[in-house]
Backbone as CSV, one residue per row, in Angstrom:
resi,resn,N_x,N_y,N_z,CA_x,CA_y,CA_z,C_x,C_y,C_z
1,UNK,26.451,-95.595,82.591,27.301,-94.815,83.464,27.215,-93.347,83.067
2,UNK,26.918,-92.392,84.311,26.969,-91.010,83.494,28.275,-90.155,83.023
3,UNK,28.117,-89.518,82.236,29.546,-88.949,81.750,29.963,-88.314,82.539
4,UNK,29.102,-87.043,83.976,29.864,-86.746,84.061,30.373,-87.118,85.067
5,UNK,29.899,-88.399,85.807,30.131,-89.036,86.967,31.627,-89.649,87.280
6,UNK,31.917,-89.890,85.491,32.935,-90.888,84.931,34.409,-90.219,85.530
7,UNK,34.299,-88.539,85.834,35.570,-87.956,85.605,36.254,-87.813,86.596
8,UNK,37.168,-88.300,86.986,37.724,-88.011,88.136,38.282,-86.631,88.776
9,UNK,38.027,-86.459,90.262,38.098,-84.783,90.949,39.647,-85.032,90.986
10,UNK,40.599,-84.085,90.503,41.791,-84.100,90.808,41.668,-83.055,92.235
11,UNK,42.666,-83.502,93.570,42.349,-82.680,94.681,43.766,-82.059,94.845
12,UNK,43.714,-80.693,95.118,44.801,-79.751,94.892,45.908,-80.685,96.215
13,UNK,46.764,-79.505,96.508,47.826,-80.174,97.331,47.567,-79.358,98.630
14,UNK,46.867,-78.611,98.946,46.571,-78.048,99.922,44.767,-78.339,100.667
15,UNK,44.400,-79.053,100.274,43.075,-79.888,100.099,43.146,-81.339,100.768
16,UNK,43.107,-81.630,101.465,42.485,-83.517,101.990,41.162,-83.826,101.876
17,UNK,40.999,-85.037,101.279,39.676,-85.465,101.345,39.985,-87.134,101.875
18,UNK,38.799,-87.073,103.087,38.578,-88.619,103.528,37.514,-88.929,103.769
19,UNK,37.429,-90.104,103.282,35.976,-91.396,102.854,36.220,-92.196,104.111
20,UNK,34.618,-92.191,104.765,34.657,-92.868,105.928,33.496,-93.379,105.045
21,UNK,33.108,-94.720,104.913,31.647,-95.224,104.365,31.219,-94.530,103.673
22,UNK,29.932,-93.921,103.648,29.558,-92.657,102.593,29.875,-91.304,103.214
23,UNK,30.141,-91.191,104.167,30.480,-89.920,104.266,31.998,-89.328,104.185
24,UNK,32.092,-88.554,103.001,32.972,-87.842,102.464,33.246,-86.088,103.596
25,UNK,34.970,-86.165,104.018,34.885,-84.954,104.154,36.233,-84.006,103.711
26,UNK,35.574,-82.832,103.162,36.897,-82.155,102.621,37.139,-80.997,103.184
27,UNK,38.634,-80.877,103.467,39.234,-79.641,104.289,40.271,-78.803,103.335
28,UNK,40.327,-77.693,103.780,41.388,-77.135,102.723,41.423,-75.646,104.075
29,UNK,42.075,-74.387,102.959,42.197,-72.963,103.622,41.122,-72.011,103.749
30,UNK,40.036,-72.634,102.674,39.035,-71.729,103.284,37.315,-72.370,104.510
31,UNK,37.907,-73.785,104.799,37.279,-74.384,105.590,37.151,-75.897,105.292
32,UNK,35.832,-75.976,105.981,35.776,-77.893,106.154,34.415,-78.197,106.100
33,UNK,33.788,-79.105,104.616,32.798,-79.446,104.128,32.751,-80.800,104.349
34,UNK,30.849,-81.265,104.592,31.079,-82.907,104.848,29.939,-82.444,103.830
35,UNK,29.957,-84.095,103.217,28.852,-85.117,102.643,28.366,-86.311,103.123
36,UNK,26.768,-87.113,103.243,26.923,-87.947,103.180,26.512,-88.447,101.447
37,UNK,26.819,-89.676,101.193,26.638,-89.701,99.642,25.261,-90.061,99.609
38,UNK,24.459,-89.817,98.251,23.413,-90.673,97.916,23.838,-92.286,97.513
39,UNK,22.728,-92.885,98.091,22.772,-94.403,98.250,22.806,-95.117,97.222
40,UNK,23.041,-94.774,96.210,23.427,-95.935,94.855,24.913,-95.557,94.543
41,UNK,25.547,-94.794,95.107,26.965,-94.237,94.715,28.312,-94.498,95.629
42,UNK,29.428,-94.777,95.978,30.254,-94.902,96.003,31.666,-93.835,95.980
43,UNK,32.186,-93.355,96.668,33.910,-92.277,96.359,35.033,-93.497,97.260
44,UNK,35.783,-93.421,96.515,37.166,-93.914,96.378,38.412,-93.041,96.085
45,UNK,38.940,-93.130,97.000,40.838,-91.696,96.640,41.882,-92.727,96.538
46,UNK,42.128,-92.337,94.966,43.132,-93.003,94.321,43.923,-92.032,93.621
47,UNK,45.492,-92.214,94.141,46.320,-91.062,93.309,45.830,-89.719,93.446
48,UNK,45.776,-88.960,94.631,45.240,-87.415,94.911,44.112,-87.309,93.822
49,UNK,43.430,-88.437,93.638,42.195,-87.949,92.733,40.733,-88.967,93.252
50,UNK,39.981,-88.018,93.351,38.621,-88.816,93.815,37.271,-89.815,92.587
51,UNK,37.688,-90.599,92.790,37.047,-91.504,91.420,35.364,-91.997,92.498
52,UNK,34.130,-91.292,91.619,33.280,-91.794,92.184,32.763,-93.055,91.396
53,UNK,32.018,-94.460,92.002,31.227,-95.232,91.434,29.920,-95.681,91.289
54,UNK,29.307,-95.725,90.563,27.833,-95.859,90.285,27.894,-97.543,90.831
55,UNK,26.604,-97.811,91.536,26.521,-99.561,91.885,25.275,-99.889,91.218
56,UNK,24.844,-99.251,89.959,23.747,-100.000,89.260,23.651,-99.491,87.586
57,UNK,22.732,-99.566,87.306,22.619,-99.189,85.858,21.382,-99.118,85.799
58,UNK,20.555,-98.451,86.568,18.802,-97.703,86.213,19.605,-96.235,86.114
59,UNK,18.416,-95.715,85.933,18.266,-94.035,85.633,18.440,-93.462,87.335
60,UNK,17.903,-94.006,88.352,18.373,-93.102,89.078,19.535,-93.618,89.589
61,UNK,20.751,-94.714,89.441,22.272,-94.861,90.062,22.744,-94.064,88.770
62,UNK,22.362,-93.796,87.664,23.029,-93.008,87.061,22.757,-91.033,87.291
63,UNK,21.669,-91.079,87.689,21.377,-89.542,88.012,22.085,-89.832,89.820
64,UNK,22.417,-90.369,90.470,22.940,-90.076,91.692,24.380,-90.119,91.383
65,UNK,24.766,-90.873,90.432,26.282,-91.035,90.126,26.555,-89.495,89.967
66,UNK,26.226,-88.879,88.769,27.145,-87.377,88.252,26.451,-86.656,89.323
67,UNK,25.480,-86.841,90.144,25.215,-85.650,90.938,26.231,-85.861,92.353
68,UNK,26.421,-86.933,92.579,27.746,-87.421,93.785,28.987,-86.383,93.128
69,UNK,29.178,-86.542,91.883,30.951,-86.470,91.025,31.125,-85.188,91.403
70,UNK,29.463,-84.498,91.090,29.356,-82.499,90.930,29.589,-82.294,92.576
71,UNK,28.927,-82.916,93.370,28.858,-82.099,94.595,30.309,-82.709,94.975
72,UNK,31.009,-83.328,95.351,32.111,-83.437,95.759,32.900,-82.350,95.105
73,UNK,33.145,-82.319,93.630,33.818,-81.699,92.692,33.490,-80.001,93.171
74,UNK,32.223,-79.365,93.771,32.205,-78.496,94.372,32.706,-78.173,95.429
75,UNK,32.659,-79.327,96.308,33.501,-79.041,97.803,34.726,-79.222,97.889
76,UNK,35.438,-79.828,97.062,37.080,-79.457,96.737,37.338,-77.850,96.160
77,UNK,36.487,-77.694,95.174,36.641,-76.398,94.563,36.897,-75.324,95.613
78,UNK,35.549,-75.653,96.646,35.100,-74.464,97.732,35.835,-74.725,98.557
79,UNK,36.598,-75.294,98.956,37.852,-75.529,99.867,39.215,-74.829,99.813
80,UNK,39.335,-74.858,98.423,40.224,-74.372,97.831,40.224,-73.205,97.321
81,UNK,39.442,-72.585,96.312,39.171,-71.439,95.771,38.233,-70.456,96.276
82,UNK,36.919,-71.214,96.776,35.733,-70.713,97.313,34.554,-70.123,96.348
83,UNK,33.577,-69.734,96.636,32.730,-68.953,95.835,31.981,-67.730,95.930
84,UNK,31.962,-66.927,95.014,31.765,-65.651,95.414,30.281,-65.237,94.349
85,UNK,29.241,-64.498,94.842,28.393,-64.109,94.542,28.328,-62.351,94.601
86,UNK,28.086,-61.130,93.543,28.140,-59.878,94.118,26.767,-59.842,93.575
87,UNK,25.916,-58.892,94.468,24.587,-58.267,93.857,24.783,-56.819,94.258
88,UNK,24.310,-55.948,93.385,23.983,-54.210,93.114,22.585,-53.871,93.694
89,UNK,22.286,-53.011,94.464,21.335,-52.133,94.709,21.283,-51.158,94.437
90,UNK,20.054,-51.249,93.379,19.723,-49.667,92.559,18.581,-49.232,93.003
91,UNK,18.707,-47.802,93.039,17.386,-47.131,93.773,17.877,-46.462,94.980
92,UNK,17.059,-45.051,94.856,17.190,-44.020,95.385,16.823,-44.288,97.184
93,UNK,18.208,-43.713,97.960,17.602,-44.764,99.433,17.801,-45.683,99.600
94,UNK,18.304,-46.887,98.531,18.566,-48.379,98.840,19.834,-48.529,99.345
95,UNK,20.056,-49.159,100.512,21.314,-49.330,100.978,21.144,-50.740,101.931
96,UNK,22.486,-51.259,102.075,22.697,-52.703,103.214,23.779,-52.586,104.021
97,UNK,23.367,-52.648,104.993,24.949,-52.717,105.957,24.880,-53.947,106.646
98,UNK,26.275,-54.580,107.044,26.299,-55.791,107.624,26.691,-54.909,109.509
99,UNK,26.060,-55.754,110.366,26.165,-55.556,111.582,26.028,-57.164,112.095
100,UNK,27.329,-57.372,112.757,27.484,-58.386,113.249,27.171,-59.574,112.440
101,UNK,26.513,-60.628,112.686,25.785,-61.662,111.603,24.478,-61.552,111.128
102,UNK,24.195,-60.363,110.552,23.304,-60.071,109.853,23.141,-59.251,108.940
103,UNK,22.374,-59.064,107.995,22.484,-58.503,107.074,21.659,-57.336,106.812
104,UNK,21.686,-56.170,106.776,20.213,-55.429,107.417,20.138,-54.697,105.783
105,UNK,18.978,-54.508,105.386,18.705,-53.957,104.015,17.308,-52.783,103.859
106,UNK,17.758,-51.520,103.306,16.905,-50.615,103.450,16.952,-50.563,101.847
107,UNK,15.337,-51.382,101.785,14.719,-51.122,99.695,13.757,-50.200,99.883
108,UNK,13.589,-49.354,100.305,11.975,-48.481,100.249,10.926,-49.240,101.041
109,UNK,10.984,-50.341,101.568,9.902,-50.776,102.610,9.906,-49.864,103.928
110,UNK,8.402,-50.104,104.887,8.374,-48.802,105.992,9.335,-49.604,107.314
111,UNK,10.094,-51.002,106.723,11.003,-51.597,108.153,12.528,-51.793,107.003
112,UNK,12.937,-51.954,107.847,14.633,-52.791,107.404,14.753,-53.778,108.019
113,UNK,15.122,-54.867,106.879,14.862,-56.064,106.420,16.065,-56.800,106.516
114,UNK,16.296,-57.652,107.840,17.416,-58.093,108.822,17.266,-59.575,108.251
115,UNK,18.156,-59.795,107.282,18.285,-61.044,107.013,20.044,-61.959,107.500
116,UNK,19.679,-62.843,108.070,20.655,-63.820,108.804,21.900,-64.296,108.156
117,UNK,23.261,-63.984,108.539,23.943,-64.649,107.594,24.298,-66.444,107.960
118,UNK,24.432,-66.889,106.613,24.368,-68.554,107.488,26.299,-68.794,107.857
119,UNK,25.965,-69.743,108.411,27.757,-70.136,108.911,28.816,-70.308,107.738
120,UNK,29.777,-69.829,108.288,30.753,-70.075,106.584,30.637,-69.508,105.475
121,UNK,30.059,-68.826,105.844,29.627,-67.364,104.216,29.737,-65.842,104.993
122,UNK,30.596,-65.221,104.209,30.941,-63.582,104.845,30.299,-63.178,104.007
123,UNK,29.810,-61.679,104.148,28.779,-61.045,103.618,30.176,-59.317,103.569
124,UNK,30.130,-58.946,102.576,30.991,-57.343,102.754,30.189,-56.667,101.541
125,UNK,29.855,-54.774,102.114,29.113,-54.482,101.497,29.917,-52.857,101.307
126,UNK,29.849,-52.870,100.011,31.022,-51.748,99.825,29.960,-50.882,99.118
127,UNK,30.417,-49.519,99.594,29.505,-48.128,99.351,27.864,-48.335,99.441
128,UNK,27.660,-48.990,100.093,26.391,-49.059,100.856,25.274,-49.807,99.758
129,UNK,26.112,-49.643,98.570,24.926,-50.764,97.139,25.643,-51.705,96.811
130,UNK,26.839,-52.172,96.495,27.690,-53.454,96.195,27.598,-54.459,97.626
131,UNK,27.010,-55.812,97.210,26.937,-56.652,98.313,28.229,-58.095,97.961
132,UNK,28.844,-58.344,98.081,29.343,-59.558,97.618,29.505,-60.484,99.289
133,UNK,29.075,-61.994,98.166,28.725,-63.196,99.237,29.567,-64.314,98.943
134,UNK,30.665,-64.519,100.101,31.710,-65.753,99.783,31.252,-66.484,100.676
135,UNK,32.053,-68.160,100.159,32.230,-68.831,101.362,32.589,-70.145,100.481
136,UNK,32.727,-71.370,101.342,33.428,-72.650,100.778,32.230,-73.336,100.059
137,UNK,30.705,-72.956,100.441,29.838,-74.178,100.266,28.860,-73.549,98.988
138,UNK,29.146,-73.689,97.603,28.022,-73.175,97.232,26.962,-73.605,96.729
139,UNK,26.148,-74.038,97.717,24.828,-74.221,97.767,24.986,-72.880,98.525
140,UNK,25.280,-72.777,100.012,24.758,-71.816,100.785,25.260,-70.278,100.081
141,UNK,26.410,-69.853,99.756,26.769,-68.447,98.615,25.457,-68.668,97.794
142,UNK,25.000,-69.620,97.059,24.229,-69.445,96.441,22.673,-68.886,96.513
143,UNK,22.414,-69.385,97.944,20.893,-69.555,98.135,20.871,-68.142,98.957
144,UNK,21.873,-67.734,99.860,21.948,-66.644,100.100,21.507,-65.681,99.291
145,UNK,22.367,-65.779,98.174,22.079,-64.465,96.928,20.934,-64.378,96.371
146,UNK,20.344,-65.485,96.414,18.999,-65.686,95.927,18.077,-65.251,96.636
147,UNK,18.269,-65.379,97.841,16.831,-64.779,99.124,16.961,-63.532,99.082
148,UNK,18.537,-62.715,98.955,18.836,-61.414,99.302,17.980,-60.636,97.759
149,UNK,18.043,-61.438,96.654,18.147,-60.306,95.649,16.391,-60.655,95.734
150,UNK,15.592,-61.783,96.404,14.170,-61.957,96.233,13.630,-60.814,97.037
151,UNK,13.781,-60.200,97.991,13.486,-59.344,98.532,12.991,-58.124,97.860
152,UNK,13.702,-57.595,96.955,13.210,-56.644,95.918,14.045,-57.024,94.422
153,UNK,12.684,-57.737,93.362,13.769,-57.919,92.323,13.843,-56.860,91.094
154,UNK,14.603,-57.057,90.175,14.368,-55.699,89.401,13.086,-55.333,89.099
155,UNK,13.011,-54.097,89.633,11.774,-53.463,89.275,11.762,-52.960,87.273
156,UNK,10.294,-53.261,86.211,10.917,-53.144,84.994,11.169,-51.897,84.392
157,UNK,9.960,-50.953,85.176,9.899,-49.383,84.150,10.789,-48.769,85.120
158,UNK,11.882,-48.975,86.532,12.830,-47.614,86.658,13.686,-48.004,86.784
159,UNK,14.102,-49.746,87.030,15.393,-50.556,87.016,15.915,-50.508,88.580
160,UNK,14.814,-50.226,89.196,15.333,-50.275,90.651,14.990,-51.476,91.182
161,UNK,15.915,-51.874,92.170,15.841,-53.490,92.841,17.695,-53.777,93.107
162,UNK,17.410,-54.762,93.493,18.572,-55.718,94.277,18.709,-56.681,92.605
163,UNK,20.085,-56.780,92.242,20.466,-57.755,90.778,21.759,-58.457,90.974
164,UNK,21.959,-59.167,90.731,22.968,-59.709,90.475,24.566,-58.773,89.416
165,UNK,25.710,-58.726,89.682,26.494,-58.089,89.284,26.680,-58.776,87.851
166,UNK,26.374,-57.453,86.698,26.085,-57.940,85.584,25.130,-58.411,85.070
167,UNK,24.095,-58.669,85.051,22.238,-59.123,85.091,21.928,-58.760,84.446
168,UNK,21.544,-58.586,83.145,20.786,-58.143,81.840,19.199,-57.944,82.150
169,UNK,18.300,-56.925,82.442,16.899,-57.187,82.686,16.495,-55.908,81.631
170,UNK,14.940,-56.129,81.111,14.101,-55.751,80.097,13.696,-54.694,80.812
171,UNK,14.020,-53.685,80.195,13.283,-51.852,80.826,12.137,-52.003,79.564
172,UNK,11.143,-51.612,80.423,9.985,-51.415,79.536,9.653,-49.923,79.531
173,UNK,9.135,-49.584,78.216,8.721,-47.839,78.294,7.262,-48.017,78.763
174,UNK,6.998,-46.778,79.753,6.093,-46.076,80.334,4.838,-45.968,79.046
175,UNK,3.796,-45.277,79.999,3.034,-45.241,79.276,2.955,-43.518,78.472
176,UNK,2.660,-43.261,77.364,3.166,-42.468,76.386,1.921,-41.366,76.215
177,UNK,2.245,-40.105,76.522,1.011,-38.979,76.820,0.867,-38.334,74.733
178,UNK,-0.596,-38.745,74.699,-0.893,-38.246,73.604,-1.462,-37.175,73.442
């Protein structure tokens, strides 16, 4: 049985979750997430708490077990709290503005670079370099931030690029006139 499959999701009081067969769905204040489960696994709501079950004992009902426990255990979270992603644009000229559902981004390329926002994730972009990315589901906050900052990533010798807020990256010195 995996450990962390074992633990039960306590679900806030402003949160419902209901099990129809495998498909799990959870609602709360910042929206409404479905699952269907992977097929060796099992959710059961007992006592405002979601107890998932493994139906075997190979390696993969135990790798579908804690990966069922996590993704549920995320969509209560994101229901409730939500998730937030910020990335920085450094560099002279770099700027993003949101227009309507999209995301438009000027890195030094000769176009601006209109990337889509997906459903259920707001995009707000303060002083034209701070981007921050919410929403209930994070897979999608996530993968968002990831495409946005792939676009231009830190560049190493001037530190210019799209980073994540807080991002530690290696400045390398130039080359040195003798």
């Amino acid at each position: 049985m995996s450990r962390i499959g074992r633990m039960p999701i306590p679900v806030p009081e402003k949160v419902t979750v209901a099990i129809n067969g495998r498909r799990v769905t959870v609602e709360g204040p910042k929206g409404k997430l479905e699952l269907d489960m992977p097929v060796p696994s099992e959710a059961r709501l007992e006592d405002s708490q979601v107890i998932v079950d493994a139906q075997g004992t190979d390696a993969r009902s135990r790798a579908m077990h804690g990966l069922s426990r996590s993704l549920i255990a995320n969509m209560v979270q994101g229901v409730h709290e939500g998730f937030v992603k910020k990335l920085e644009i450094h560099g002279v000229g770099f700027k993003g503005a949101v227009q309507g559902r999209v995301l438009e981004l000027n890195l030094g390329y000769s176009h601006t670079i209109k990337h889509p926002i997906p459903d259920q994730v707001e995009v707000k972009v303060e002083a034209n370099t701070n981007i921050t990315i919410e929403g209930p589901d994070k897979q999608k906050v996530g993968q968002m931030a990831s495409e946005v900052r792939g676009y231009y990533p830190v560049e190493p010798y001037k530190g210019k690029g799209v980073r994540y807020a807080g991002e530690d990256y290696i400045r390398k010195v130039g080359k040195q006139v003798q």
